[in-house]
C-alpha positions as CSV (number, residue, x, y, z in Angstrom):
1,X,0.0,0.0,0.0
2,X,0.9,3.0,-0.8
3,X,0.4,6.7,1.1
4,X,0.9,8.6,-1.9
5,X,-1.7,11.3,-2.5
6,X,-1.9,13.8,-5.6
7,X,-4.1,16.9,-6.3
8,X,-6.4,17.4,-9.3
9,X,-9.0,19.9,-10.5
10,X,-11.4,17.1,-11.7
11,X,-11.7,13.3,-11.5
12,X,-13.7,11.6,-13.7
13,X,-15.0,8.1,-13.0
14,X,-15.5,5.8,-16.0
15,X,-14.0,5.7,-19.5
16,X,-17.5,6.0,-21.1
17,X,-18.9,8.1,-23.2
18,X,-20.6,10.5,-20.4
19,X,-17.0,11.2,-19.1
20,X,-15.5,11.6,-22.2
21,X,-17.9,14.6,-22.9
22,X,-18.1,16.0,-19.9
23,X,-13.7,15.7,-19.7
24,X,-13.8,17.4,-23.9
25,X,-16.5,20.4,-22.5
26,X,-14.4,21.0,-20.0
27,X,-11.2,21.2,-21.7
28,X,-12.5,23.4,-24.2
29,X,-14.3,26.1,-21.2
30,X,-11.3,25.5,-18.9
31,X,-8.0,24.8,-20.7
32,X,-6.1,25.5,-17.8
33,X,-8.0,23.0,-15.4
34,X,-6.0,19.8,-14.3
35,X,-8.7,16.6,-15.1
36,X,-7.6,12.8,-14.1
37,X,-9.5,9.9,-15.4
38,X,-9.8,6.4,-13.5
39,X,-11.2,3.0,-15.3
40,X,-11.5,0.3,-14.0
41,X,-11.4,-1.9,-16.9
42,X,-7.7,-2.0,-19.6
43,X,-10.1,0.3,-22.2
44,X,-12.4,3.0,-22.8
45,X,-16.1,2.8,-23.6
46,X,-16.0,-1.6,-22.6
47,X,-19.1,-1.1,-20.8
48,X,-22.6,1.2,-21.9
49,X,-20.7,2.9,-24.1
50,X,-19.4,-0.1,-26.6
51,X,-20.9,-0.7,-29.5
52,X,-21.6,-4.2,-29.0
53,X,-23.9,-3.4,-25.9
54,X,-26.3,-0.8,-27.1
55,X,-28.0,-0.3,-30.4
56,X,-26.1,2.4,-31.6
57,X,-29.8,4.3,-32.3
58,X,-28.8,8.3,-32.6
59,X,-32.0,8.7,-29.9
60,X,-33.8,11.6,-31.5
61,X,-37.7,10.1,-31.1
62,X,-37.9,9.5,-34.6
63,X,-38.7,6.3,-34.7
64,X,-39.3,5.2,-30.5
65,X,-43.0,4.6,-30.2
66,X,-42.5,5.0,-26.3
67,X,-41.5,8.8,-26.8
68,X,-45.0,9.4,-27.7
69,X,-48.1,8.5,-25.6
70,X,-51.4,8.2,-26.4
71,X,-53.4,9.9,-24.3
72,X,-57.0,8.6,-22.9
73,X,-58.9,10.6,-25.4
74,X,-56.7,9.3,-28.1
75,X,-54.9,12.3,-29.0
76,X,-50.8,11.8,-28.8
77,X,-48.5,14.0,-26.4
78,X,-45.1,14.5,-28.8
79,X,-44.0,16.6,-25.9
80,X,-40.8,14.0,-24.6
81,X,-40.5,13.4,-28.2
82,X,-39.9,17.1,-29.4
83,X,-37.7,17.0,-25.9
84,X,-35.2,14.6,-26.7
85,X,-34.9,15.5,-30.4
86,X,-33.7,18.4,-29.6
87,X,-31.2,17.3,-26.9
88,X,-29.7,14.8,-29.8
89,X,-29.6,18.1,-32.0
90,X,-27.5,19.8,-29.0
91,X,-25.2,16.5,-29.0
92,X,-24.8,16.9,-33.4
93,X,-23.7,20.3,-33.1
94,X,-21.0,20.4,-30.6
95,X,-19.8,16.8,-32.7
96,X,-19.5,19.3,-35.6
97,X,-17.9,21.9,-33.8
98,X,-15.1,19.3,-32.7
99,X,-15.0,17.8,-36.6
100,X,-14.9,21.5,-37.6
101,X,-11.8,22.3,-35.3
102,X,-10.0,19.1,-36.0
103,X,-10.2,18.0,-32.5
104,X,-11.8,14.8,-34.0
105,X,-11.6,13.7,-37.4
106,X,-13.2,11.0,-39.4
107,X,-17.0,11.3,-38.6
108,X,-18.1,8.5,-40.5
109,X,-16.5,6.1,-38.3
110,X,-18.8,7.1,-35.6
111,X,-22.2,8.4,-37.1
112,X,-23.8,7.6,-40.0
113,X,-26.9,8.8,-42.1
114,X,-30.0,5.4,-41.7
115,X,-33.2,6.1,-41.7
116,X,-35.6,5.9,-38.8
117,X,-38.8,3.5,-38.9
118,X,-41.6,3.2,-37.0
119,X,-43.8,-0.4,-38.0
120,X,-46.8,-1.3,-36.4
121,X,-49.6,-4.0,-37.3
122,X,-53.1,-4.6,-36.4
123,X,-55.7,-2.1,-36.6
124,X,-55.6,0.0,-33.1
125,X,-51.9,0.1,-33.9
126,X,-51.9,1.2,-37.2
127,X,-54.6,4.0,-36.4
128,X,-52.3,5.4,-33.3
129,X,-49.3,5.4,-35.6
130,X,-51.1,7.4,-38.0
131,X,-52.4,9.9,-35.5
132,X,-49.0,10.1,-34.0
133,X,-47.4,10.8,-37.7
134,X,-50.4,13.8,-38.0
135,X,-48.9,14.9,-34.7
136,X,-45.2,15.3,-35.6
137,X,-44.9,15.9,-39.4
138,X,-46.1,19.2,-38.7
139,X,-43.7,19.7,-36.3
140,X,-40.3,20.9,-38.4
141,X,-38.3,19.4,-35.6
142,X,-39.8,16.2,-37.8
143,X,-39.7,17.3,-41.2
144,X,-39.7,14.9,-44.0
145,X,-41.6,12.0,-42.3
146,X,-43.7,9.5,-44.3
147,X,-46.2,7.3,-43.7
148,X,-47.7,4.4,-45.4
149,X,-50.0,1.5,-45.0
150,X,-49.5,0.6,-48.8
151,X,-48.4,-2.7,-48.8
152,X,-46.1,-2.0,-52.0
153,X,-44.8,1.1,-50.2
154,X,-43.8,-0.8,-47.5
155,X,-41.9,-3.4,-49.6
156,X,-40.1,-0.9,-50.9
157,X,-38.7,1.3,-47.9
158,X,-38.1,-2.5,-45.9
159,X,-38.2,-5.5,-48.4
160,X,-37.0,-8.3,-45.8
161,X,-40.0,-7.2,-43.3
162,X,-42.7,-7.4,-46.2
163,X,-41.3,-10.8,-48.1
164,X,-43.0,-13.8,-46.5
165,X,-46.0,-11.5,-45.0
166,X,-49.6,-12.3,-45.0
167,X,-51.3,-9.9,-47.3
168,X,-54.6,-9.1,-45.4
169,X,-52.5,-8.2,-42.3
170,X,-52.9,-4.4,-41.3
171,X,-49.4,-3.2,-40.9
172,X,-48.1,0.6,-41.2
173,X,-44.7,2.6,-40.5
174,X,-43.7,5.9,-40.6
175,X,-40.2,6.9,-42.1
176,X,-37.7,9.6,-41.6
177,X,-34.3,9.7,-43.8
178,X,-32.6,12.2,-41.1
179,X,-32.0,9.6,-38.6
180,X,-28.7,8.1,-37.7
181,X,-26.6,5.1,-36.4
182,X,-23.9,6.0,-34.1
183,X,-21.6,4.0,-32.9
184,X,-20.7,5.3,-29.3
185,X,-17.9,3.3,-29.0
186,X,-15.7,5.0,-31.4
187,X,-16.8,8.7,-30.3
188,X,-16.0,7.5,-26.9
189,X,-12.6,6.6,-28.0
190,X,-12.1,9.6,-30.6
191,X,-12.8,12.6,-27.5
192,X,-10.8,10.2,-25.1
193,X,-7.7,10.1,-27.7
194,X,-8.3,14.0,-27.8
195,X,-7.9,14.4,-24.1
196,X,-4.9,12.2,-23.8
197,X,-3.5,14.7,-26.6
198,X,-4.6,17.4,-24.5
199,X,-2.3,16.3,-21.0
200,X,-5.4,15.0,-19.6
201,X,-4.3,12.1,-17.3
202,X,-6.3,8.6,-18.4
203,X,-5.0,5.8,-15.8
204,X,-6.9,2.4,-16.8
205,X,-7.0,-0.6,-14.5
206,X,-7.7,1.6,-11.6
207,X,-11.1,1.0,-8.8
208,X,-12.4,3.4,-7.4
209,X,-12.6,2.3,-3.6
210,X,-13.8,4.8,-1.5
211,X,-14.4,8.3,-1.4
212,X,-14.9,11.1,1.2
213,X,-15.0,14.6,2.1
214,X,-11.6,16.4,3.7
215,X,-11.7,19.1,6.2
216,X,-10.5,21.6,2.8
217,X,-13.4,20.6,1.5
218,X,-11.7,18.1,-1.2
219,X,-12.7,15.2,-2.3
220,X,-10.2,11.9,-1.6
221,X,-10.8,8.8,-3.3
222,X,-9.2,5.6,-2.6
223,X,-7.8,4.4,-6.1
224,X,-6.6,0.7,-6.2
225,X,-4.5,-0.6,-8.5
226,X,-6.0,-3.4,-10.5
227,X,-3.2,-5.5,-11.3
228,X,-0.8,-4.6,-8.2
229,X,-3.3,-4.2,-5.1
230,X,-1.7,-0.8,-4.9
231,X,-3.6,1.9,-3.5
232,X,-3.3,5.7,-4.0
233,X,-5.4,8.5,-2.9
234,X,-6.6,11.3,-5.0
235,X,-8.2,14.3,-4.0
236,X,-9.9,16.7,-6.5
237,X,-11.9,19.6,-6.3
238,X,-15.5,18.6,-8.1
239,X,-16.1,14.5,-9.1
240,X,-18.0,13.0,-11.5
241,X,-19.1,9.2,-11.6
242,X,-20.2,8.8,-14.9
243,X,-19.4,4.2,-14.0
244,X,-22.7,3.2,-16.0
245,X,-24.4,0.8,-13.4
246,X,-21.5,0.9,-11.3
247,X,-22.4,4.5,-10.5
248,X,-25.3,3.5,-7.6
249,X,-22.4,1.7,-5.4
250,X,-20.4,4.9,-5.5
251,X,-22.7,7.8,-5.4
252,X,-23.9,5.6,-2.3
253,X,-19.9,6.0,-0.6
254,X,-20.2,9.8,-1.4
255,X,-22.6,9.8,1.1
256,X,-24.0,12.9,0.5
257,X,-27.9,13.5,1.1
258,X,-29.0,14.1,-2.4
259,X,-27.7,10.0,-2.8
260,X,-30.2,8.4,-0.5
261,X,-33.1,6.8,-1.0
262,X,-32.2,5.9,-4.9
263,X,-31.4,2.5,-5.6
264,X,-31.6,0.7,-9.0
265,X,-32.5,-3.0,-11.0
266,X,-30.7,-4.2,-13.4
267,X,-31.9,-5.5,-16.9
268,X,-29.7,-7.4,-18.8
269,X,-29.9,-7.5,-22.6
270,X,-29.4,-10.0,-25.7
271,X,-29.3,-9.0,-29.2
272,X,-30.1,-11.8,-32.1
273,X,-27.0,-10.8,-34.7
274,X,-27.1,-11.7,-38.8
275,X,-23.9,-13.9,-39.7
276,X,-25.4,-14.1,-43.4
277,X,-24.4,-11.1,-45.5
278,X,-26.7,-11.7,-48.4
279,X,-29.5,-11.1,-45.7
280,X,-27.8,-7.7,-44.3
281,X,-27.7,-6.3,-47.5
282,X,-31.0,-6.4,-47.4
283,X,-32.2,-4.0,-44.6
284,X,-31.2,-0.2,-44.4
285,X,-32.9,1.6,-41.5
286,X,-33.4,1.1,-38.1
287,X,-37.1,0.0,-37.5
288,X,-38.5,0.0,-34.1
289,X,-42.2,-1.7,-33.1
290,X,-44.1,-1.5,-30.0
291,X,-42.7,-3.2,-27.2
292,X,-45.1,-5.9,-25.6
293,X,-47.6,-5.7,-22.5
294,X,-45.7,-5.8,-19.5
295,X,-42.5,-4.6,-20.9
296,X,-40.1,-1.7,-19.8
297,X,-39.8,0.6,-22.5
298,X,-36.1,-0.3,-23.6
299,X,-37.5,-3.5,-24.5
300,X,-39.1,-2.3,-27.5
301,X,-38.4,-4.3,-30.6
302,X,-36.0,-2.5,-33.2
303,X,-34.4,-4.5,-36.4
304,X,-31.1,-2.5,-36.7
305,X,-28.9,-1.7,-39.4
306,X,-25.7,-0.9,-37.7
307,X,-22.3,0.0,-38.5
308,X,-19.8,-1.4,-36.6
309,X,-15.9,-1.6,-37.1
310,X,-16.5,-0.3,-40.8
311,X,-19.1,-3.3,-41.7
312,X,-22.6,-3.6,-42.1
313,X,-24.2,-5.3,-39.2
314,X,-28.1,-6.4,-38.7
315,X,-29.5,-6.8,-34.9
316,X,-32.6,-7.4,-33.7
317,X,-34.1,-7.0,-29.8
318,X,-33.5,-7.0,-27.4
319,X,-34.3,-9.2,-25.6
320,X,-34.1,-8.9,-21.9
321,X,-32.6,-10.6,-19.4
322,X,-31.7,-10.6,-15.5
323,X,-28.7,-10.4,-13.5
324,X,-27.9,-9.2,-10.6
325,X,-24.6,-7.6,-11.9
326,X,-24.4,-3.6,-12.4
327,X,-22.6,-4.2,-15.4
328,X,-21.2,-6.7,-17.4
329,X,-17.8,-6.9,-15.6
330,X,-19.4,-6.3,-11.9
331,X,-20.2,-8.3,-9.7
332,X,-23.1,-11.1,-8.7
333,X,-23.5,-9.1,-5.0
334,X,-24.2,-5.7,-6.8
335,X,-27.8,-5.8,-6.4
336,X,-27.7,-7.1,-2.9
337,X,-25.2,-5.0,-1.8
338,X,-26.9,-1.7,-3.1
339,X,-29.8,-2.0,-0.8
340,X,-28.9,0.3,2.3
341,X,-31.3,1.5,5.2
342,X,-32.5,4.5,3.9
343,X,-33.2,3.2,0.4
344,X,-34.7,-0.5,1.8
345,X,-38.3,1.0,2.2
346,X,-38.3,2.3,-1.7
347,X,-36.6,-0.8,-3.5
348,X,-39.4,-3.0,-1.2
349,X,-42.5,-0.7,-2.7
350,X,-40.5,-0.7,-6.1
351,X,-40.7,-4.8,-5.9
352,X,-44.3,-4.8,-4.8
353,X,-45.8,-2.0,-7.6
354,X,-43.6,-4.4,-10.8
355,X,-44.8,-7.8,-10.6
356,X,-45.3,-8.0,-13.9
357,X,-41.8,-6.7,-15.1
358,X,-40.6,-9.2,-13.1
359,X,-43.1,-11.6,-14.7
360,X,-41.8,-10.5,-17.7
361,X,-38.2,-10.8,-17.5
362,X,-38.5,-14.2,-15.5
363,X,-40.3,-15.1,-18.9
364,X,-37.6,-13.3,-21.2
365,X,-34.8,-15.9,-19.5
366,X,-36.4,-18.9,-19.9
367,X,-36.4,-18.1,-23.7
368,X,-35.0,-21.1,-26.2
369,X,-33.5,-19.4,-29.4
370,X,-36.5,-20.9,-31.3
371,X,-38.7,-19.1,-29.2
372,X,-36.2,-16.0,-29.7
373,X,-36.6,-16.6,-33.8
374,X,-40.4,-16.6,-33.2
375,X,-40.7,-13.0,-32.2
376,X,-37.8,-11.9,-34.4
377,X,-40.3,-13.3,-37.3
378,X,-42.7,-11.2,-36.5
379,X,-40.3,-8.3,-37.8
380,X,-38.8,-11.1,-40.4
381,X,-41.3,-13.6,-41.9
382,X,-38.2,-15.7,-43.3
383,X,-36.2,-15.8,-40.8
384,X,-33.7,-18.7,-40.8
385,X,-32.1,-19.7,-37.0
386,X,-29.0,-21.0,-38.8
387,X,-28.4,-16.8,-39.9
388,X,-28.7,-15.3,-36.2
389,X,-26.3,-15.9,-33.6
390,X,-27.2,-14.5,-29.8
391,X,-25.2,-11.9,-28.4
392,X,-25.0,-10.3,-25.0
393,X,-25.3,-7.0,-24.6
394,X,-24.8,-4.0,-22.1
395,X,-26.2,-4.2,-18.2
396,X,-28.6,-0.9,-17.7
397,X,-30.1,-0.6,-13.8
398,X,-32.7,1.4,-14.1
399,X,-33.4,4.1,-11.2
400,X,-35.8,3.2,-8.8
401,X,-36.8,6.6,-6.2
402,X,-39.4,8.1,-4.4
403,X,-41.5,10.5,-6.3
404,X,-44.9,13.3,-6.5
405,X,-46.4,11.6,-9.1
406,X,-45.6,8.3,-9.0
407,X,-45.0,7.5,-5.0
408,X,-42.4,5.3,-3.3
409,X,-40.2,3.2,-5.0
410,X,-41.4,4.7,-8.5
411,X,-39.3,2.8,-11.3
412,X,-37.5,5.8,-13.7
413,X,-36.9,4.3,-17.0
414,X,-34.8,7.6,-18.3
415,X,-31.1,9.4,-17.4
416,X,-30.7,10.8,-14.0
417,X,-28.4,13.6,-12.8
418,X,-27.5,13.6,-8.7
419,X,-25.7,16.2,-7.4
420,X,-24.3,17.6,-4.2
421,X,-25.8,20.7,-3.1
422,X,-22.1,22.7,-3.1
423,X,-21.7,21.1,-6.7
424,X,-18.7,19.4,-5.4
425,X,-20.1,16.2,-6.9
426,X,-22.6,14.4,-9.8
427,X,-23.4,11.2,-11.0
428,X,-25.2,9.6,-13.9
429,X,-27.4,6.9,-13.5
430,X,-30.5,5.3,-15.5
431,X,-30.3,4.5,-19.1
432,X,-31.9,5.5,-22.4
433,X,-32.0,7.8,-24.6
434,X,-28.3,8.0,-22.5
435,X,-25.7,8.3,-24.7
436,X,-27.6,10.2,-27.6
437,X,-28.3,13.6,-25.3
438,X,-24.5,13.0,-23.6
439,X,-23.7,16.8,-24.3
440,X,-26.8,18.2,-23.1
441,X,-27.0,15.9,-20.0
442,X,-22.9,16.9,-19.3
443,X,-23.7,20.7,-20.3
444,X,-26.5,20.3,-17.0
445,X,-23.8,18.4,-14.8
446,X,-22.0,22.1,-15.8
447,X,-25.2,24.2,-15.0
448,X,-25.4,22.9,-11.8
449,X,-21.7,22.2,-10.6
450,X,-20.2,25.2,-12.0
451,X,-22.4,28.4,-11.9
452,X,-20.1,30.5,-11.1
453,X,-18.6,30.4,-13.8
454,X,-21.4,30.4,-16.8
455,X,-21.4,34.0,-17.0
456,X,-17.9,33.2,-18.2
457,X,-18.7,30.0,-20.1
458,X,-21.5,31.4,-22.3
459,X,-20.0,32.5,-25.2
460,X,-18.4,30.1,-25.7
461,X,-20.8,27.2,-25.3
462,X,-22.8,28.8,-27.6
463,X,-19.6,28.9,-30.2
464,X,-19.8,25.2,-29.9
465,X,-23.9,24.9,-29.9
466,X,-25.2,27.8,-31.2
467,X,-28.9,26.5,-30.1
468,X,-27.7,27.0,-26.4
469,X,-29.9,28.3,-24.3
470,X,-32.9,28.4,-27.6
471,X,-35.6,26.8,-28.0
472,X,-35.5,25.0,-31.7
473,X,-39.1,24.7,-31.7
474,X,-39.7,28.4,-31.4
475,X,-37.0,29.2,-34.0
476,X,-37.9,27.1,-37.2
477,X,-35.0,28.6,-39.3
478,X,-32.9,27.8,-36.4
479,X,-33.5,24.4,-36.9
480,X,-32.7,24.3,-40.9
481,X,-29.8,26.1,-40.4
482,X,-28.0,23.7,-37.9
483,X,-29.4,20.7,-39.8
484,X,-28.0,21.5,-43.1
485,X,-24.6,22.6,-40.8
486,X,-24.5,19.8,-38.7
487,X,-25.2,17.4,-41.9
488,X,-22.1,19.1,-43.9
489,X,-20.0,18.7,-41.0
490,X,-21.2,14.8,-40.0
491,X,-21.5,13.8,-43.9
492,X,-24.7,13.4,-42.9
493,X,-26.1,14.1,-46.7
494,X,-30.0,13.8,-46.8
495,X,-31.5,14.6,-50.1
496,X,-34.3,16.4,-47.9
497,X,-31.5,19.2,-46.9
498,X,-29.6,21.4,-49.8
499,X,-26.4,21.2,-48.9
């Protein structure tokens, strides 16, 4: 063991893309600032971030059936939808402003132009996506969506959904050609490469033990050493845990007020992969359905075209799963261990309002891949089992709290931001849309950690997002403008935009 103790401005826990952002706003509002980041594992972006354990969907509601809700008198509330696409709009520009400067290069290895589908059948479905297509082609945050319930329409935007289907079947989808497959493994690694270049201290194979306050009001964390049991202590000014699931246990050792009475549940997820390229060649968009009775939202069914290590890919789920890891590395105690006193009360009302989640995923792992192929050929008529292998994907624990609206031990199925009153302190937990609104979740860690200094901070922010602080859906031309900017930038070419 070792007594050794060093002095930062920042620490940032985790090698994810939340960290990675919030470490490349920094650096560019604060050049002068000293930021240290621990990971646990030998690589960045191994856990949410990789691309292999999330589906790479650029989350701007174009396509997610469970942004928009259909309210009891049938009209549909596009409020979270208009919400979060313009939180992904946010994360596009400041991506430009880095392509633009040459901090990053090489877009297309992160994001790429797909187009976003919404598919439906059955009559009651078919008549709620139409109403929610009235609802957002009007809006010109959604400009340039299509729907059809034309059977030879629909062959042609998704041939290997239509081939094989029964002709009478009601069945409908919307499509958008602005959406977008990103692959959050590479950006993670891009801005992390950036901040390396830009001194910014990135020590891998390093746990984060412990951490508490110091009578100078720093924050020392016990850092041990992976491979050598060595253990160093850090102390830093303000701290972010940006550890995907991991982030509970730690907030928790903060052991600051705002952490109590939060605690989480894990979901595990599988994707079903193509290994027949003569299949993958014939899908191009990202279609999502409605996700069954009974299950949480991110179970949603999507057939994916993805990108991934310069190949075309096809995915479909996912399917989920249960175990009582906080991420794919952690540990089988995680669940057990993040039940505390003050947070026993609200996981106990959590585990008595979801019975039939828990239903649900108890059914989800008892699945055979036949029974897997079953529901992926309800998406693919002609599915063949020898063509999909299963794959494991990412751990998300989803936040369970104590709410107005919803009462103890209310299940959150969103991102969450916790942070110490003094600002000293934040951490990211919960899951989708996650990654896609990174820059506008990190520019709020900002907002609240660091006001003193956004007087300071503002012009520049809005060099890098000029729709900082705006409402897009207030300011039409706004929106044009940074789509056809952001799309130059990205190579995100859409015959819908003149470039």
């Amino acid at each position: 063991m070792s007594n050794r103790q060093t002095k930062t401005d920042v620490i940032l826990i985790g090698a994810g893309i939340m960290s990675a952002t919030l470490g490349t706003l920094l650096k560019e509002l604060a050049p002068d600032w000293n930021i240290t980041v621990f990971e646990k594992l030998d690589k960045a972006g191994e856990e949410s971030s990789n691309e292999w354990n999330n589906a790479g969907t650029g989350h701007a509601a174009l396509c997610e059936l469970n942004y928009t809700v259909e309210k009891s008198d049938g009209s549909v509330d596009i409020s979270k939808a208009v919400k979060i696409n313009e939180q992904f709009q946010i994360s596009k520009q400041f991506w430009s402003y880095l392509v633009n400067s040459n901090l990053i290069r090489n877009p297309q290895e992160f994001i790429m132009p797909l187009p976003h589908m919404s598919m439906v059948q059955g009559e009651k479905n078919v008549a709620f996506l139409r109403r929610r297509f009235e609802a957002l082609s009007t809006n010109p945050l959604f400009q340039g969506m299509e729907f059809s319930d034309d059977p030879k329409k629909l062959k042609e935007w998704i041939p290997l959904i239509m081939n094989g289907r029964a002709s009478n079947e009601p069945i409908a989808a919307t499509k958008i050609d602005s959406g977008t497959d990103v692959n959050f493994g590479a950006l993670t690694r891009m801005l992390l490469d950036h901040l390396k270049d830009k001194d910014v201290d990135i020590r891998y194979k390093q746990s984060v033990e412990d951490m508490k306050r110091t009578a100078d009001g720093l924050w020392e964390l016990k850092i041990r050493n992976v491979d050598s049991g060595m253990v160093e202590r850090h102390c830093a000014k303000f701290v972010f845990i940006g550890g995907g699931g991991g982030s509970l246990h730690l907030l928790q050792k903060s052991g600051i007020p705002e952490g109590k009475r939060i605690g989480g549940f894990p979901v595990s997820g599988l994707f079903m992969v193509c290994n027949n390229s003569e299949v993958v060649e014939k899908h191009h968009a990202k279609v999502y359905g409605k996700a069954p009775v009974g299950a949480p939202p991110m179970s949603v069914p999507h057939l994916d075209t993805r990108y991934i290590d310069g190949k075309k890919a096809l995915l479909f789920g996912p399917f989920a799963g249960f175990s009582p890891k906080f991420l794919k590395t952690g540990s089988m105690f995680d669940l057990i261990t993040s039940v505390k006193p003050h947070n026993l009360g609200t996981m106990l009302a959590a585990g008595a309002k979801n019975m039939s989640l828990t239903k649900y995923l108890i059914q989800q792992v008892m699945l055979s891949k036949e029974k897997r192929m079953e529901e992926l050929r309800d998406f693919v008529p002609n599915a063949k089992s020898e063509d999909w292998d299963l794959v494991v994907a990412g751990q998300r624990v989803q936040v369970i709290k104590d709410t107005t609206d919803g009462g103890k031990g209310t299940l959150q199925f969103g991102t969450e931001v916790i942070s110490a009153a003094d600002g000293s302190i934040a951490a990211l937990l919960g899951a989708s849309p996650g990654a896609s609104t990174a820059v506008h979740v990190m520019l709020d860690v900002i907002k609240r950690c660091f006001p003193q200094h956004l007087n300071e901070w503002e012009p520049k922010i809005k060099t890098m997002i000029p729709s900082y602080g705006v409402s897009l859906l207030e300011n039409p031309e706004l929106i044009h403008e940074i789509q056809v900017s952001t799309a130059q930038s990205l190579g995100l070419h859409n015959e819908l935009l003149p470039v």
